[in-house]
N, C-alpha and C positions, 0 to 999 in steps of 0.2 A: 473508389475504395481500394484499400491495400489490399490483395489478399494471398499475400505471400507466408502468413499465418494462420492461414484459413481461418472459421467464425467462430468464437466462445460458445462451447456447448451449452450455457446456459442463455444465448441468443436465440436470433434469427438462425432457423432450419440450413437456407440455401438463397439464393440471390434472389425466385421467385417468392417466397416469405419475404422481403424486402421489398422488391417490388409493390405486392399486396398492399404492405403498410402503407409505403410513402400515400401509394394510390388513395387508398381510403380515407387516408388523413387527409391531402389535399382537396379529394371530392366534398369530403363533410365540411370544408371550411370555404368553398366554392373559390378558391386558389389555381386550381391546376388538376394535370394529371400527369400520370405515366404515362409515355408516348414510347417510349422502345430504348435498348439496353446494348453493352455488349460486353464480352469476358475474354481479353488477352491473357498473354505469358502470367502476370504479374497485377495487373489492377481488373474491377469490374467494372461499368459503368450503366448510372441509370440516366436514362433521358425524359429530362421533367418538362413540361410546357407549363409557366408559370405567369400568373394573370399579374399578380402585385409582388415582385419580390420582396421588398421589407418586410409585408405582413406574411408571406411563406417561409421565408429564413429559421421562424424559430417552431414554423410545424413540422418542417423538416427534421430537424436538428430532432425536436421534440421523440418522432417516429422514429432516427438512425439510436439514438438514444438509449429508448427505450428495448431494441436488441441487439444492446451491448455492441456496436457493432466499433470496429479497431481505430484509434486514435488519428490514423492515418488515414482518414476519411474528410474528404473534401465537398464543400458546394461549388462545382466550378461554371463559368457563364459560357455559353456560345455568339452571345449578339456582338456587333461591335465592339458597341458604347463600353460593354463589361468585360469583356476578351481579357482581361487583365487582372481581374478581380477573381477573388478565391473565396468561401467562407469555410473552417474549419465545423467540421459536425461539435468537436468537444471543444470547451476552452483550454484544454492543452494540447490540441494538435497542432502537431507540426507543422512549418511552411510547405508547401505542396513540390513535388521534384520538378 
């Protein structure tokens, strides 16, 4: 996530409020979890360990969503196969830099 605008005060608090959700939301849908994070100059990042992407895709999105959280917010992959592949949290975010 971008967060060179830092978060809409009527969002998510701070990165851990973020965290929390994805977490919760993934556990109650027995999808995944939060597995560990980190915060540069410019982007955050949460690291998901995800059982079925398709069906996590829109509980994510659902939970980034839901605290407002900036356009510029991306699902991005680490495994091979997906190294390449991006999902935007909003249908109108941007391509990812």
């Amino acid at each position: 996530m971008d967060g060179s605008k830092g978060l809409t005060p009527e969002g998510f608090a701070d990165k851990a409020e973020i965290e929390d959700s994805l977490d919760q939301a993934l556990r109650r849908e027995n999808l995944g979890a939060v597995v560990g994070g980190g915060t540069g100059r410019r982007y955050s990042y949460v690291d998901l360990a995800l059982v079925d992407v398709p069906r996590a895709i829109p509980v994510v999105r659902t939970a980034l969503q839901s605290g407002k959280m900036p356009k510029r917010t991306w699902l991005q992959f680490f495994d091979s196969e997906l190294a390449r592949e991006w999902v935007g949290i909003s249908a109108d975010s941007p391509e990812r830099p």
